[in-house]
C-alpha positions in Angstrom: 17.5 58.4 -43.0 17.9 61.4 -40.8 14.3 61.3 -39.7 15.1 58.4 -37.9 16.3 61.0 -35.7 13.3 63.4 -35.6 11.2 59.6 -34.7 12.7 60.0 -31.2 14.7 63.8 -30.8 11.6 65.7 -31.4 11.7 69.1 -30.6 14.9 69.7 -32.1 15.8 73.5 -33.4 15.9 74.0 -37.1 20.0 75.0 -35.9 20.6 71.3 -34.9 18.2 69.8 -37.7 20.2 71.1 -40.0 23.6 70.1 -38.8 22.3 66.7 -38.2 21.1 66.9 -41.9 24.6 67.7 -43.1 26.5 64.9 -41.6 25.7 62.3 -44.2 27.2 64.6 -47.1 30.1 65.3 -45.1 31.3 61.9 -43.6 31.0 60.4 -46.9 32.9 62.6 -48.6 36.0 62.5 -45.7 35.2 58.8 -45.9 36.2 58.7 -49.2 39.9 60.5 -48.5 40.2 58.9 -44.6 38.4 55.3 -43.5 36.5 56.2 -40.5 33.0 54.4 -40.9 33.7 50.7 -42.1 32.4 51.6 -46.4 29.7 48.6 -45.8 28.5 50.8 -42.7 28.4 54.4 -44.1 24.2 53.7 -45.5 23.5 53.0 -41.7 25.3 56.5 -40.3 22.5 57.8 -38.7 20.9 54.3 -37.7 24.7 52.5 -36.2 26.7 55.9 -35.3 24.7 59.1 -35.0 21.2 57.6 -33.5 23.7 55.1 -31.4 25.9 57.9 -29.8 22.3 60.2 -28.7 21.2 57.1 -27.1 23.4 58.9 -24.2 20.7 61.6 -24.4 18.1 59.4 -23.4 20.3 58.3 -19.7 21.2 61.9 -18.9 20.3 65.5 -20.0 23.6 67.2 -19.7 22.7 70.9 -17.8 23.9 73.9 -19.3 27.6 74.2 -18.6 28.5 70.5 -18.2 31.7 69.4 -19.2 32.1 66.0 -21.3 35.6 64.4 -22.6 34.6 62.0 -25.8 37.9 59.7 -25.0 38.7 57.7 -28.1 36.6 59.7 -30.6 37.3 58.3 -33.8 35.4 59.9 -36.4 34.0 62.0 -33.8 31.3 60.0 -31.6 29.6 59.7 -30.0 31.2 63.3 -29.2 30.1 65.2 -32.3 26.2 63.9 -32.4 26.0 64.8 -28.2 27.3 68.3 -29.0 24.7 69.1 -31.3 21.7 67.7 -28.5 23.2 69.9 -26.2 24.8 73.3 -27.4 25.0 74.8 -24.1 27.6 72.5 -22.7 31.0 71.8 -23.8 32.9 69.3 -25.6 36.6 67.8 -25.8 36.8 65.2 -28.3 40.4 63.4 -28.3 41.9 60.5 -30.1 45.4 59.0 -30.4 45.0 58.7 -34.3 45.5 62.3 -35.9 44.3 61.6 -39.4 40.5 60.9 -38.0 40.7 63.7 -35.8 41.2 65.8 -38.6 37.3 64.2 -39.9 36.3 65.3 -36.6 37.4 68.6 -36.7 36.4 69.3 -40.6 33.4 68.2 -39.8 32.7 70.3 -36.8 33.9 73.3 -38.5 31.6 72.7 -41.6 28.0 72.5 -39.4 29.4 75.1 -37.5 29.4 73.4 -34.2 31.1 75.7 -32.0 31.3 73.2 -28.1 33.2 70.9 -29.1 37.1 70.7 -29.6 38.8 67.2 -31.5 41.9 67.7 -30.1 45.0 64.8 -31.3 46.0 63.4 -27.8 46.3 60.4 -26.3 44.0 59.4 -23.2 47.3 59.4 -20.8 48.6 62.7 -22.0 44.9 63.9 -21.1 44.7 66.5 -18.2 41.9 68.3 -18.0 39.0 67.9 -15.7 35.0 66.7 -16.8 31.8 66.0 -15.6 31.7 63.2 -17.8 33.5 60.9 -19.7 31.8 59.3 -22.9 33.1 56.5 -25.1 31.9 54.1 -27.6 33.7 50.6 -27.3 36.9 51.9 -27.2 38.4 49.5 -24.9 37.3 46.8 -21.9 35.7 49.2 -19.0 38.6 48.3 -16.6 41.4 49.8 -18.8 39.1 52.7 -19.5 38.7 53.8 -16.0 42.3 53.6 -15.4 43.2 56.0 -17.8 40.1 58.6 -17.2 39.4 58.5 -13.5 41.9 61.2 -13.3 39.8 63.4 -15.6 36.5 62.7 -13.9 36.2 66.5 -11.9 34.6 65.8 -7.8 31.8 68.3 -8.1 29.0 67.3 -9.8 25.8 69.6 -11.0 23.8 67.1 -12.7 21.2 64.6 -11.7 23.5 61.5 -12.2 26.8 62.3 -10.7 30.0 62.8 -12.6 31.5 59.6 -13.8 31.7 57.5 -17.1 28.8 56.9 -19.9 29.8 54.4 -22.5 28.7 52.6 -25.3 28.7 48.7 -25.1 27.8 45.5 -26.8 27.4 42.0 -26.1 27.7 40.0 -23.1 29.6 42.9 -20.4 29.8 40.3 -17.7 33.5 40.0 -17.1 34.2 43.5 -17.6 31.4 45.1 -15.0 32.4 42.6 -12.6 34.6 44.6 -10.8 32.3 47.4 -11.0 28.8 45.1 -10.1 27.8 46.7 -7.0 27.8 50.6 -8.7 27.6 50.4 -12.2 24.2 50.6 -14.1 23.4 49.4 -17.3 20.4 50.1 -20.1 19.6 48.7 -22.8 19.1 50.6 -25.6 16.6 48.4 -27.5 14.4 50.1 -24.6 14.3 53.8 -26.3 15.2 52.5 -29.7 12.8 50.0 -31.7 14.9 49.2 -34.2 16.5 45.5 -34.8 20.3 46.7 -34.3 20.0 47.9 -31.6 19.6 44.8 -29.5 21.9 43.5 -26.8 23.4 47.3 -27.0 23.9 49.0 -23.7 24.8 52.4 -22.2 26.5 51.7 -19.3 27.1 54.8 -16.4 29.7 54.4 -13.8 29.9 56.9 -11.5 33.3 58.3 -10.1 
């Protein structure tokens, strides 16, 4: 299933080929002890969480030194895929629910992924300053950017300025409508060809 990955991350190093390799052993075995991934859902890993969370990848290349908050991690994305695309910029991964934070880090540790830092910590209690904010569904968009505008650093030193890239399914209507006139939306189904992926956005607000 992994070379779903190589069909559209192609010059990958054999570093990050191999830890995306080794993320199917591992999330089924912590699976197994903790309930991250829905047990229906853990044959589709790469296809509904790994591929879904790099779909970031294909809005923004993060520059070297970029600093992304992963704000209601889970399991660990789309955080933990992101980190392995782009090694040279760093990653805080937090969550209110400690036991899948402990997946998160376990995992991290065993690929030997060395940017990014599960933390246990609730949004609020976050203080730190990012380029970028990343989240997958975690909440309706207006809640989120209550909670992470404060986290969301002024300077920016990529292409797309500092703000919010999440994850989204469905009709967004009522949620971007406070946002209409700044928010931009993709779909998805336009760098992935596979079925699932349709009516799946990555929406990018910027500070």
């Amino acid at each position: 299933m992994h070379s779903l990955i190589f069909k559209y991350f192609t010059n990958l190093t054999p570093e990050q080929c191999r830890q995306i390799e080794a993320l199917d052993a591992l999330y089924r075995d912590w699976n197994d002890k903790i309930n991250v991934i829905s047990r229906k859902d853990i044959d589709n890993l790469y296809e509904h969480h790994v591929l879904h969370s790099m779909a970031i990848a294909k809005v923004i290349r993060f520059r070297s030194g970029t600093k992304i908050l992963d704000f209601g991690t889970g399991g660990g994305f789309p955080g933990i895929p992101l980190a392995i695309l782009f090694p040279d910029c760093q990653f805080k991964l937090i969550d209110g629910t400690g036991k899948k934070i402990r997946v998160a880090q376990e995992v991290c540790q065993a690929i030997g992924l060395k940017n990014c830092q599960p933390t246990h910590l609730r949004g609020e209690d976050e203080k730190g300053l990012y380029d970028f904010v990343v989240s997958r569904a975690v909440m309706p968009l207006p809640d989120l950017v209550k909670i992470v505008q404060k986290n969301i650093s002024r300077k920016s030193q990529n292409a797309l300025p500092n703000g919010i890239l999440c994850l989204k399914g469905g009709n967004l209507q009522a949620e971007t409508q406070p946002f209409k006139n700044i928010i931009q939306t993709t779909d998805i189904s336009s760098f992935f060809d596979e079925e699932w992926f349709k009516e799946k956005h990555v929406i990018y607000l910027p500070r």
